[in-house]
MIPAZA-821016 format. One line per field, with one value per residue (C-alpha): z, y, x. Coordinates in Angstrom, 3 decimals, padded with zeros to 6 digits. Last residue first. Example, Ala and Ser with C-alpha at 12.3 -4.5 7.8 and 13.67 -1.06 7.14 Angstrom:
<recs>
z <- c(007.140	007.800) $
y <- c(-001.060	-004.500) $
x <- c(013.670	012.300) $
</recs>
This chain:
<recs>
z <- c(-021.297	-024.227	-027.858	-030.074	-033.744	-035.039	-038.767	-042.420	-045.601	-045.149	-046.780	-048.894	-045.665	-043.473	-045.841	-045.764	-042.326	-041.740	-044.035	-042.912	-039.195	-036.883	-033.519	-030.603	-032.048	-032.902	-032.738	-035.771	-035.979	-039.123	-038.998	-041.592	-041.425	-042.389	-038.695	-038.109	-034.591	-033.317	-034.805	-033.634	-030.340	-030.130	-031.374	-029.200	-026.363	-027.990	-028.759	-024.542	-024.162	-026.570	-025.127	-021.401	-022.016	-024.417	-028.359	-029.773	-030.957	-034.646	-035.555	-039.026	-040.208	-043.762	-044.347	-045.649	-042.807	-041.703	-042.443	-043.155	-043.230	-043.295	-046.097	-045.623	-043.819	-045.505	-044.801	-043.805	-044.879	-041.728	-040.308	-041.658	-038.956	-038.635	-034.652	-032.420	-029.714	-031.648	-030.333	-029.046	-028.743	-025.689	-025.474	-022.506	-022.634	-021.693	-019.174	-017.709	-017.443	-015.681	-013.588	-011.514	-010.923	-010.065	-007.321	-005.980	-005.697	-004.163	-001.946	-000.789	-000.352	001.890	003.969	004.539	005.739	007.665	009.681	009.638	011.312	013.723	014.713) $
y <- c(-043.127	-041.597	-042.079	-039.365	-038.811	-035.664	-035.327	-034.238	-032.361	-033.667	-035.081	-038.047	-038.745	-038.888	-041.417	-043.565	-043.794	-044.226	-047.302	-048.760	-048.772	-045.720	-048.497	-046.414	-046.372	-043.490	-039.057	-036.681	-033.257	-030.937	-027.923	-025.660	-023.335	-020.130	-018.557	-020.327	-019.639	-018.608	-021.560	-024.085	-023.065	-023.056	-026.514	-027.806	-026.218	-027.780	-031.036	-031.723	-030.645	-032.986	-035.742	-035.347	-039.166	-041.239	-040.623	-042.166	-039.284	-037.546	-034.447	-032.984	-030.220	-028.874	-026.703	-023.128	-021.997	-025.187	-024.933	-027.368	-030.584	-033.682	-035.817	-039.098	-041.858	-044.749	-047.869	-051.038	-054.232	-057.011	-058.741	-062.360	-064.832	-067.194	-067.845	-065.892	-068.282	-070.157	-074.013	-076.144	-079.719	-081.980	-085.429	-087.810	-090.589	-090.292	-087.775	-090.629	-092.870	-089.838	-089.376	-092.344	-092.330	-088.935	-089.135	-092.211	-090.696	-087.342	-089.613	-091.257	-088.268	-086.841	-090.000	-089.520	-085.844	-086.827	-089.618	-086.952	-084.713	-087.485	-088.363) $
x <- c(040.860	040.089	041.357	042.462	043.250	043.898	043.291	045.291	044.145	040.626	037.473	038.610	040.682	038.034	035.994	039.287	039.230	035.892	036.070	039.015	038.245	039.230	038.788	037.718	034.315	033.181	033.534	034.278	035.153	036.074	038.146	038.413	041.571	041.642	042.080	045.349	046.256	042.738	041.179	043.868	043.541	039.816	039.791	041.955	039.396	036.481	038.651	039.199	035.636	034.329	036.680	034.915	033.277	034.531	033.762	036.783	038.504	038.075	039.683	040.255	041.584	040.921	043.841	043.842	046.406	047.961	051.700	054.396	052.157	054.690	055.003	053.574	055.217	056.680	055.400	056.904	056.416	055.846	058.926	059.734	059.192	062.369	062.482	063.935	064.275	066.963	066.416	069.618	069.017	070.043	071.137	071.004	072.643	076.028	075.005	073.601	076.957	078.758	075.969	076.079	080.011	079.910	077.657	079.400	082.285	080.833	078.663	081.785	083.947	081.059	081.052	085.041	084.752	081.935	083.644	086.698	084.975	083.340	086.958) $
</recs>
């Protein structure tokens, strides 16, 4: 008997359920948004040529002037010196940020550059 008392109460509420929404779904209106939005990407570059050997190069490296980076470069340094002996190399330490300015003065005065950052 109580089974069925339930059974019967839950038929209600489903009734009554429907009933109610049926007249608010009437009313309510919803609007579909693209999440992608209509941003045009950015231009893109084309990357130089690479470098096919380094003997007579000007190399330059330039990190960000944390702590233990000189002896990180001393020992890339080393490497590159004793694998192409007639290269230049050229060092440089700042800001973590390369910045126009220093980037275009280290490309005046180099065939290509390391760039490192610390941390």
């Amino acid at each position: 008997m109580k089974m069925r008392m339930n059974l019967l109460l839950m038929g209600v509420l489903l009734l009554v359920t429907v009933c109610w929404i049926g007249p608010v779904a009437a009313r309510v209106s919803l609007e579909l948004l693209n999440p992608r939005g209509g941003i045009e990407p950015p231009p893109t570059l084309a990357p130089t040529t690479r470098v096919t050997d380094l003997a007579d190069k000007k190399i330059g490296i330039y990190w960000n002037g944390k702590q233990g980076g000189p002896n990180f470069w001393d020992v890339v340094e080393e490497l590159l010196k004793k694998r192409f002996p007639t290269a230049t190399i050229v060092r440089r330490s700042g800001a973590s940020d390369l910045g126009d300015a220093m980037a275009a003065k280290l490309a005046k005065e180099v065939d290509l550059f390391i760039y490192g950052v610390g941390d």
